[in-house]
C-alpha positions in Angstrom: 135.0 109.6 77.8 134.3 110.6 74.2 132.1 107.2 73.8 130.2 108.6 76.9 129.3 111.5 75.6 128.7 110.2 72.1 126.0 107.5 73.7 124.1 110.0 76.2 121.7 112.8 74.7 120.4 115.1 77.2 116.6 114.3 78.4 116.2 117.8 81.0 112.6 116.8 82.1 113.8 113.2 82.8 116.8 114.9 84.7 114.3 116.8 86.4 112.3 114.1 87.4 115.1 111.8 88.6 116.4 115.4 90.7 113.0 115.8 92.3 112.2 111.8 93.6 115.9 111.8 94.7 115.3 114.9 97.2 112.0 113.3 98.4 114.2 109.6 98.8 116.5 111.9 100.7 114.3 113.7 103.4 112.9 110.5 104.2 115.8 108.6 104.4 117.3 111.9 106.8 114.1 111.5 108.5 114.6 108.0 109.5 118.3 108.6 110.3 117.5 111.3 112.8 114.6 109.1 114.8 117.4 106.2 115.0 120.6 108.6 116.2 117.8 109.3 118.7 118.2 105.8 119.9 121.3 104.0 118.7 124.6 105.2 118.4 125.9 107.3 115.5 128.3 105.1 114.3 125.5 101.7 114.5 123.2 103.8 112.4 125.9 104.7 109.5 127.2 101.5 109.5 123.4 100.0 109.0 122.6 102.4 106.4 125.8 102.2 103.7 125.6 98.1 104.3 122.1 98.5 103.3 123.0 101.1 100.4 124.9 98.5 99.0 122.0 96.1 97.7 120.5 98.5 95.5 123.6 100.0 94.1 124.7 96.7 93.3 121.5 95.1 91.6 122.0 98.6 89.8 125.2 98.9 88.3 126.4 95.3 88.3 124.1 94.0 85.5 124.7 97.3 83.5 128.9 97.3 84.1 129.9 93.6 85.4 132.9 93.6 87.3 134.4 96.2 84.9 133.6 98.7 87.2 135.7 98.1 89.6 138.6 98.7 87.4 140.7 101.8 88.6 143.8 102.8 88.6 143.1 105.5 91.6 142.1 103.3 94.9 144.1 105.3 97.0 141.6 108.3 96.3 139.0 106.7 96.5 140.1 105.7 100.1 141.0 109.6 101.1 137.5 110.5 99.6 135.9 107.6 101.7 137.7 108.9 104.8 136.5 112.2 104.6 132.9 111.0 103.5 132.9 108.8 106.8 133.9 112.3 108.4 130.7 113.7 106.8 127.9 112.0 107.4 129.6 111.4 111.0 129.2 115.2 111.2 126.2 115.5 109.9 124.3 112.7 111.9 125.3 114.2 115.2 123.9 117.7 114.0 120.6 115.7 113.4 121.0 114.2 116.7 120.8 117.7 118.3 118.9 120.3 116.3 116.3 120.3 113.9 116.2 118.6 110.6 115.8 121.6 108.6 118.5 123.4 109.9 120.9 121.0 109.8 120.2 120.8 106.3 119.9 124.1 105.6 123.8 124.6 106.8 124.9 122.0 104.5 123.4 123.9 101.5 126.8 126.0 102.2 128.8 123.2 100.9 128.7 124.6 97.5 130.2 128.0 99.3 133.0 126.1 100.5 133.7 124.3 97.7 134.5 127.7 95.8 136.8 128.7 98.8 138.6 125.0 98.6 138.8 125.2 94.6 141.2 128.7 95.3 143.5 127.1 97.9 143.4 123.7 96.7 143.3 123.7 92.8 144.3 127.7 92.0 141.4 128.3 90.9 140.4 131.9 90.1 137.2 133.5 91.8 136.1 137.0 90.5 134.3 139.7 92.2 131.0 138.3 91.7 131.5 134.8 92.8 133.5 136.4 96.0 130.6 138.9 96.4 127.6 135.9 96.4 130.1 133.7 99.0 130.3 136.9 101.5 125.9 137.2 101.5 126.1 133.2 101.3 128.1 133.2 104.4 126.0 135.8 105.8 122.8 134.1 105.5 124.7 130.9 107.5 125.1 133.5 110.6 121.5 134.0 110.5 120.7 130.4 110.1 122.7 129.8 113.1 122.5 133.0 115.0 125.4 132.7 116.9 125.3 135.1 120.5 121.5 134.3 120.4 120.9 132.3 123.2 122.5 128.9 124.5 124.8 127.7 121.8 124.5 124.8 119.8 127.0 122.3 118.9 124.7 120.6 116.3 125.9 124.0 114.4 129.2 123.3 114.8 128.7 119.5 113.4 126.5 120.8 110.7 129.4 123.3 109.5 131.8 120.2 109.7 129.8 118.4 107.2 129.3 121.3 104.6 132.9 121.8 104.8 134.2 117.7 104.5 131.7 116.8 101.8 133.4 120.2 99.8 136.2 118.5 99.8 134.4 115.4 98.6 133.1 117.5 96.4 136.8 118.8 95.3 138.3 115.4 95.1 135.7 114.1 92.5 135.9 117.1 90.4 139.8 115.7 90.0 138.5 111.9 89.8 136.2 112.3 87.6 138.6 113.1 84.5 139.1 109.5 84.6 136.4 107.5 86.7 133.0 107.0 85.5 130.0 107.9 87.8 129.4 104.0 88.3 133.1 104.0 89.7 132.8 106.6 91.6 129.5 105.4 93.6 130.2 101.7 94.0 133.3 102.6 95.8 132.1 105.3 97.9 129.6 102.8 99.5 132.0 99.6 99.5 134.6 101.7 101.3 132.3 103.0 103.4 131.0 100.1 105.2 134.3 98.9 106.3 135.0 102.3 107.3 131.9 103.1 109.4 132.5 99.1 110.7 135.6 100.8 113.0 132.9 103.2 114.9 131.2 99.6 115.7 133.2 99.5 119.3 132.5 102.6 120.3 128.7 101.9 120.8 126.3 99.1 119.5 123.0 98.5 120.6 120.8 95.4 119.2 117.9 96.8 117.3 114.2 95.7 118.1 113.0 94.1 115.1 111.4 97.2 114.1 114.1 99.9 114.1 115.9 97.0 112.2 113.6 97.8 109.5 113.9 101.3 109.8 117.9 100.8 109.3 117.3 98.2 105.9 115.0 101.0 104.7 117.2 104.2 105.2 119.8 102.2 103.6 118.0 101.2 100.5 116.8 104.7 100.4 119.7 105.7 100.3 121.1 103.3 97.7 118.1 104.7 95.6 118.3 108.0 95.9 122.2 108.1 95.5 122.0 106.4 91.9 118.7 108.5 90.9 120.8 111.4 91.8 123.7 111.1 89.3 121.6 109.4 86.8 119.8 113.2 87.4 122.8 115.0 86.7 123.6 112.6 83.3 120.6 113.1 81.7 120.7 117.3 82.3 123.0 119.8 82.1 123.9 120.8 85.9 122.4 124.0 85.6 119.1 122.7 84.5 118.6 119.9 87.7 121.2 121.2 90.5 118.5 123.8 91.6 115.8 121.4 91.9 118.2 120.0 94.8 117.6 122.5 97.2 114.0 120.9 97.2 115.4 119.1 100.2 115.2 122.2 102.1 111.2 122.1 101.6 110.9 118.5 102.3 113.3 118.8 105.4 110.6 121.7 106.8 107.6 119.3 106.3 108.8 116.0 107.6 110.4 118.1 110.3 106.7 119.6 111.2 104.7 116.4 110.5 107.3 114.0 113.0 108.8 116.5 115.6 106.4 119.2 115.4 109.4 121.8 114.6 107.7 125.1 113.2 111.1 127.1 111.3 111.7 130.4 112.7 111.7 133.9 110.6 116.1 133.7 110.8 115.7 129.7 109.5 113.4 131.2 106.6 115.4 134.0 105.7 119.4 132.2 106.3 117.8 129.7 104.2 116.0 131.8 101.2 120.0 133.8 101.4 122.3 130.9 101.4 120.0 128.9 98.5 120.0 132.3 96.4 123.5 132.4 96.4 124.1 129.0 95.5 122.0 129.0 92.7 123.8 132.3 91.9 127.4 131.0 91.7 125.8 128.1 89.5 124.1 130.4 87.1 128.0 132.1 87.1 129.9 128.4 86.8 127.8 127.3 83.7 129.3 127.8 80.4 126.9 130.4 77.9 127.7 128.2 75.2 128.0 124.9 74.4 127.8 121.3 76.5 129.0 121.5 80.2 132.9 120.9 80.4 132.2 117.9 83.3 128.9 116.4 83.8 130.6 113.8 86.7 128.8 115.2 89.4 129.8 114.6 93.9 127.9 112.1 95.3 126.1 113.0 98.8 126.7 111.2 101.9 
């Protein structure tokens, strides 16, 4: 760890860079995954897209690690975080299955709000009044994304909740993890356990691709791949609290693809959860940063 830190230097408007393309990478890669669950089952379409993740991660971190980083003395928790990963983007590709692209992403911008709640119950950590007060408006502005009562209910909601809270405890598990696995670790294993993982859901539906929604699959999974590395190297080169808020740029790109593609215009309660659950995550990171000197962990979750 100490040999880490000695070798990187901070480069924010690298960080920043790497942040912003990874967002874009992500929208389109969500994009592609939502025109697919629209024709092949969820479980085909995960499967697809971690095998495929696997080429770029690999032609990245291989030449730079060998087989070094595959050394760990923690499998099993890599397998639980795996499992509840699967779990995740499960949840989260049915949600885009069955409601809007935008909202669904928009609800899983309350995994950082979850993640607070799991860190008291799970790891004793201590929340004070202002971290409890920006949960209870972050909360709040979920309701409104959702507007439960209003109307025919939704279980794309429901699935979209699912996800924010699984990947929180992602989220949780590689805050422990990370005292001892390197980022590298961390990703290689959460797509190589993934793929035999999301293999299991291969029996309960599988429909041969056409050629071209074979292409579709290679590409979300490359994209993904990309994004997923550009993401942590992101979060290496910057202090958290300098790239983390450019992450809620998904949110804008998940609007305008959702416009161009499906012709979904967001609503005023969309707008407005949105613009409430975004403010209070950037508010509990502005409160979890240290004033002074580096950040105590830079190892940062990886996204599903």
């Amino acid at each position: 760890m100490i040999v880490e830190k000695q070798v990187r230097s901070d480069n924010v408007p690298l960080g920043i860079l790497y942040m912003v393309l990874s967002t874009m990478v992500f929208a389109g890669v969500n994009a592609l995954v939502k025109w697919e669950v629209a024709l092949y089952p969820v479980g085909e379409v995960a499967f697809f897209r971690t095998l495929f993740a696997l080429i770029p991660i690999f032609l990245i971190v291989l030449p730079r690690r060998g087989l070094s980083v595959f050394r760990t003395g923690r499998f099993l928790d890599h397998l639980r975080r795996a499992v509840s990963q699967l779990g995740s983007m499960t949840c989260i590709f049915i949600a885009f299955q069955t409601m809007p692209l935008a909202g669904a992403t928009a609800i899983s911008f309350s995994a950082p709000l979850i993640t607070v709640l799991l860190s008291v119950v799970l790891l004793h950590e201590t929340v004070g009044l202002h971290r409890w007060a920006a949960l209870l408006i972050g909360f709040a502005g979920v309701l409104v994304v959702t507007h439960p009562g209003a109307g025919e209910f939704q279980w794309g909601t429901v699935f979209a909740l699912g996800n924010a809270v699984l990947i929180s405890t992602v989220a949780i598990a590689i805050r422990q993890m990370s005292q001892t696995e390197s980022s590298d670790t961390l990703i290689v294993y959460q797509i190589l356990l993934l793929v035999p993982l999301t293999a299991l859901l291969l029996p309960f539906g599988f429909t041969m691709p056409t050629l071209v929604d074979f292409a579709l699959l290679f590409a979300s999974g490359l994209g993904n791949g990309v994004a997923q590395f550009w993401w942590t190297k992101a979060l290496h080169l910057a202090p958290a609290s300098a790239v983390s808020p450019f992450n809620y740029l998904s949110l804008v790109w998940a609007l305008f693809v959702g416009f161009i593609i499906w012709g979904d215009l967001p609503t005023f309660e969309l707008i407005l959860g949105s613009l409430v659950v975004v403010t209070s995550g950037l508010y509990l990171l502005w409160r979890e940063t240290p004033r002074r000197g580096p950040p105590a962990n830079l190892k940062a979750p990886v996204t599903p």
